[in-house]
Backbone as a ProteinNet text record, in pm:
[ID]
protein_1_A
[PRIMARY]
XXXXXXXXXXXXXXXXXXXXXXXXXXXXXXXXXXXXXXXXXXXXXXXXXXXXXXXXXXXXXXXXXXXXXXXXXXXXXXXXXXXXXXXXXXXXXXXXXXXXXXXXXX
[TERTIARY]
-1109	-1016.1	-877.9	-765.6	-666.9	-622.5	-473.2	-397.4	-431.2	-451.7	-441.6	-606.8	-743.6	-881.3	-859.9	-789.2	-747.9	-925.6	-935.8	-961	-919.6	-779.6	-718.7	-782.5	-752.6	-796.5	-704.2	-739.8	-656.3	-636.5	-595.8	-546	-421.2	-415.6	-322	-227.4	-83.1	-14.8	-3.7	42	-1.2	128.1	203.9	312.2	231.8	246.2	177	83.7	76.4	-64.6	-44.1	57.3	97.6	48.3	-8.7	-101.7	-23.5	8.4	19.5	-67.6	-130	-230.4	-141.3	-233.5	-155	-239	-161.1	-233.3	-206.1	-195.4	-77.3	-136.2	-30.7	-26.4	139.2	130.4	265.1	344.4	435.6	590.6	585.5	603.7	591.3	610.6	636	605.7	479.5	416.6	261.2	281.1	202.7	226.8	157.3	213.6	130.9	-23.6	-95.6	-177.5	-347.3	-432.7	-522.7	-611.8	-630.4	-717.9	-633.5	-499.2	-382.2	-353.9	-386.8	-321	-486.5	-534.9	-702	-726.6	-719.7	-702.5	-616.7	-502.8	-422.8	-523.1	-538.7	-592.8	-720	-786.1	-893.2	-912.6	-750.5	-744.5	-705.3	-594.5	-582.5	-681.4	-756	-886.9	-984.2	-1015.1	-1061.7	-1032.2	-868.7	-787.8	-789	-809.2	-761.9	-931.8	-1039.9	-1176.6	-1187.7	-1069.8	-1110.7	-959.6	-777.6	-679.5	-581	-502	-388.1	-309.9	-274.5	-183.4	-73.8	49.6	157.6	172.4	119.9	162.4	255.5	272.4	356.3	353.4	460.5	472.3	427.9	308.1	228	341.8	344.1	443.4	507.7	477.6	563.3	554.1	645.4	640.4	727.8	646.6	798.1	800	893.6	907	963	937	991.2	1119.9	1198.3	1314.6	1359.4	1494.2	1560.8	1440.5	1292	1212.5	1113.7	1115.4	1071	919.4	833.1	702.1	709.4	663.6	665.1	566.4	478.8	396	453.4	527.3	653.8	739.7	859.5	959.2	902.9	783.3	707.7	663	641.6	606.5	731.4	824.8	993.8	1085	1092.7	1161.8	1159	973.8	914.2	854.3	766.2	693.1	762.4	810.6	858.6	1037.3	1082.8	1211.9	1223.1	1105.3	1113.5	973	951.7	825.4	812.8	995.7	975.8	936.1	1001.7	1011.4	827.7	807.6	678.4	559.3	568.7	497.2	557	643.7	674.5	600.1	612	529.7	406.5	333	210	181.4	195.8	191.7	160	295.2	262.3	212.2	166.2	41.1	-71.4	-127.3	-244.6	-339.8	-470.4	-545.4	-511.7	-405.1	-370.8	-427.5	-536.1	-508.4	-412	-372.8	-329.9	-357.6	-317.4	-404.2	-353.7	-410.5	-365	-456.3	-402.2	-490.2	-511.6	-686.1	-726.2	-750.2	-810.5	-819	-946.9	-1062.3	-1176.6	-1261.9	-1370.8	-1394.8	-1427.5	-1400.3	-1462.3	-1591.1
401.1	454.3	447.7	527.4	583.7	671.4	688.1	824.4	853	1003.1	1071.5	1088.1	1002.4	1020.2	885.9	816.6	734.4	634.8	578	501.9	336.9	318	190.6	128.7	8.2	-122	-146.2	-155.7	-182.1	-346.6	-429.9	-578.3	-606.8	-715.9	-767.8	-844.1	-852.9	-945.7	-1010.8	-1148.7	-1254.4	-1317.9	-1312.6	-1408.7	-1488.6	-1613.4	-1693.4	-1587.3	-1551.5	-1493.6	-1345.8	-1247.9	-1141.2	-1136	-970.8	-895.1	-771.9	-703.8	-593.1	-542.7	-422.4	-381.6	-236.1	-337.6	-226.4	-165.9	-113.8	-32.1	-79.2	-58.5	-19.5	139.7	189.6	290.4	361.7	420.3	470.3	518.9	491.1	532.3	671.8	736.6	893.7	923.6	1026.4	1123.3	1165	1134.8	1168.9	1326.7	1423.6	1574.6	1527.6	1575	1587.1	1648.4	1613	1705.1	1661.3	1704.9	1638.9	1535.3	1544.6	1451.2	1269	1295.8	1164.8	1145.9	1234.4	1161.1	1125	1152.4	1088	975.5	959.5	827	702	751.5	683.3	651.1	735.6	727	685.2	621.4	582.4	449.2	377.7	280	231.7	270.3	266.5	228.3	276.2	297	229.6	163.2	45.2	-94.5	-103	-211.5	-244.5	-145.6	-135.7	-159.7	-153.7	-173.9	-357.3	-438.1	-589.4	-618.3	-512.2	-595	-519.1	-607.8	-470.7	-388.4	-326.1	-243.1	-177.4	-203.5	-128.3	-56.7	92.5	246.6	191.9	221.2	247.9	389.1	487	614.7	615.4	741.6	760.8	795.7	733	727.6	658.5	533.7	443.5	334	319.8	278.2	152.9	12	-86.7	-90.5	-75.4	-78.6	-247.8	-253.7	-409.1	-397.6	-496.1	-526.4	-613.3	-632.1	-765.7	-871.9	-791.1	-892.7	-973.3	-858.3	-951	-871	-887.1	-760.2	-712.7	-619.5	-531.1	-670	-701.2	-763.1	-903.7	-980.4	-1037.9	-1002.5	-903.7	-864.1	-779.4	-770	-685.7	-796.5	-945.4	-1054.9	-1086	-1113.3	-1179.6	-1049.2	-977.5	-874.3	-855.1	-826.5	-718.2	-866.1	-887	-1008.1	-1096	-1186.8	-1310.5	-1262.8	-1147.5	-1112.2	-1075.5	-986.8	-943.1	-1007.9	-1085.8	-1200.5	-1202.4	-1215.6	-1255.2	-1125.8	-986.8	-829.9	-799.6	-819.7	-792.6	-861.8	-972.5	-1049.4	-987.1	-985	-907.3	-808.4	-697.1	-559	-553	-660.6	-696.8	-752	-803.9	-869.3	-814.8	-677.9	-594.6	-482.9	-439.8	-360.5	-372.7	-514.4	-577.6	-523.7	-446.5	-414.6	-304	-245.6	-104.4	28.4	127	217.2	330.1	403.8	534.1	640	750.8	898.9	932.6	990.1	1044.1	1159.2	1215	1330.7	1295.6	1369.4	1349.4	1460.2	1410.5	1601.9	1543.5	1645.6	1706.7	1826.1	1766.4	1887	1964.1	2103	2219.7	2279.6
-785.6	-689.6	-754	-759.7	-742	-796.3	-766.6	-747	-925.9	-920	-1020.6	-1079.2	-999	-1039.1	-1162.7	-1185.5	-1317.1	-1309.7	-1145.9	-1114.7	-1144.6	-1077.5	-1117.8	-989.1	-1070	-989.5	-858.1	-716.8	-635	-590.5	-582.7	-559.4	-478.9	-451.4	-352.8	-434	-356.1	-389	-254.2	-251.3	-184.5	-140.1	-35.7	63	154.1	141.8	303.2	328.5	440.2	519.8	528.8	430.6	432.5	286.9	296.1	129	117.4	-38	-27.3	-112.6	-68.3	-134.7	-249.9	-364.9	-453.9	-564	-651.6	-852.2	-897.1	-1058.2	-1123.3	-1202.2	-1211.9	-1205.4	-1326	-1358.9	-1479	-1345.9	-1397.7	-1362.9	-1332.2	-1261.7	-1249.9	-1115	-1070.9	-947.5	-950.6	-809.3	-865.6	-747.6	-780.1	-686.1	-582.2	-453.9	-349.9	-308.2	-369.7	-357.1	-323	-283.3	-232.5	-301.6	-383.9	-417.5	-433.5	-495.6	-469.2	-349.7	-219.9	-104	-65.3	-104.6	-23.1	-119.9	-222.9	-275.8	-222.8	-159.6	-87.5	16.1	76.7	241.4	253.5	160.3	154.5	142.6	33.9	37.1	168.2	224.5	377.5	438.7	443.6	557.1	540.9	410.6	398	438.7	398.3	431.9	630.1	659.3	829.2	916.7	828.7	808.1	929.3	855.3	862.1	871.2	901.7	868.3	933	998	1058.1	945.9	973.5	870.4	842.9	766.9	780.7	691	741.3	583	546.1	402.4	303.2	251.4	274.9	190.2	51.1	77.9	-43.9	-157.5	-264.9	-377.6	-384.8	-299.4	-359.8	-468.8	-557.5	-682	-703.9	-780	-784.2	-945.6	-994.5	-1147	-1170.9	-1306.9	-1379.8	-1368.3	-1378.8	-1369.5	-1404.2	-1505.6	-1551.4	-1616.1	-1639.1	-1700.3	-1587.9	-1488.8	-1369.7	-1346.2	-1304.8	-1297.2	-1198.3	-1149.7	-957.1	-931.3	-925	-872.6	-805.3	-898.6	-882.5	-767.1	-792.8	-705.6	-574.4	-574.8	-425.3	-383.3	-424.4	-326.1	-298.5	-354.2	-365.3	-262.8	-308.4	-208.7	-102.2	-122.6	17.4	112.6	42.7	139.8	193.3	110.8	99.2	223.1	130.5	198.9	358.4	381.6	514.9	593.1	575	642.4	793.6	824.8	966.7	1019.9	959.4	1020.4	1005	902.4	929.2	992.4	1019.7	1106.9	1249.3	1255.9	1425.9	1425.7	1341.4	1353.2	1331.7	1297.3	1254.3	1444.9	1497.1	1599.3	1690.9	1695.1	1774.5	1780.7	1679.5	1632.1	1607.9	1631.6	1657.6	1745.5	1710.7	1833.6	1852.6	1794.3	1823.6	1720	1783.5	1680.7	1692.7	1587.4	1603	1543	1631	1579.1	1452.5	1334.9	1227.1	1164.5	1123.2	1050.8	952.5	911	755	708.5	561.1	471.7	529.1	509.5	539.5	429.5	371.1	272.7	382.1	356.6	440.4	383
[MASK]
++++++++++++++++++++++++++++++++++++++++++++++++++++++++++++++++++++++++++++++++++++++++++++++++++++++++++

């Protein structure tokens, strides 16, 4: 599974009791286009299988920095930084589904 047919490995990074499910994947703009957004949406849809879930916009990318790894600065930033915000929205999105559209082979 992922964007581009590569099939990269998808894994978590790990705050207290908060995961982000991620790639790695090259630096790039990946095109919108079907087979990269159903790779997305598949990982999605697995994750939401057994876990609440907060989308992340398909394309999003954390690059190295100052020597630091994404894997690193997406627990330190994202997790670790906004813990309390996302445990609220986690909370209250618990138990909840919502409608979304999928691709569909025809």
């Amino acid at each position: 599974m992922g964007i581009g047919g590569r099939g990269d490995e998808v894994y978590t990074v790990c705050y207290q009791d908060l995961a982000a499910v991620i790639s790695d994947s090259p630096i790039m703009k990946y095109p919108i286009r079907r087979d990269n957004t159903l790779a997305h949406q598949l990982v999605m849809e697995e994750v939401m299988k057994n876990y609440t879930l907060l989308p992340v916009r398909f394309g999003t990318i954390a690059e190295s920095k100052n020597g630091i790894a994404p894997e690193e600065r997406i627990k330190e930033k994202v997790l670790k930084g906004r813990y309390t915000e996302f445990k609220n929205l986690l909370r209250d999105m618990d138990n909840k589904i919502s409608p979304h559209a999928t691709m569909q082979d025809q």
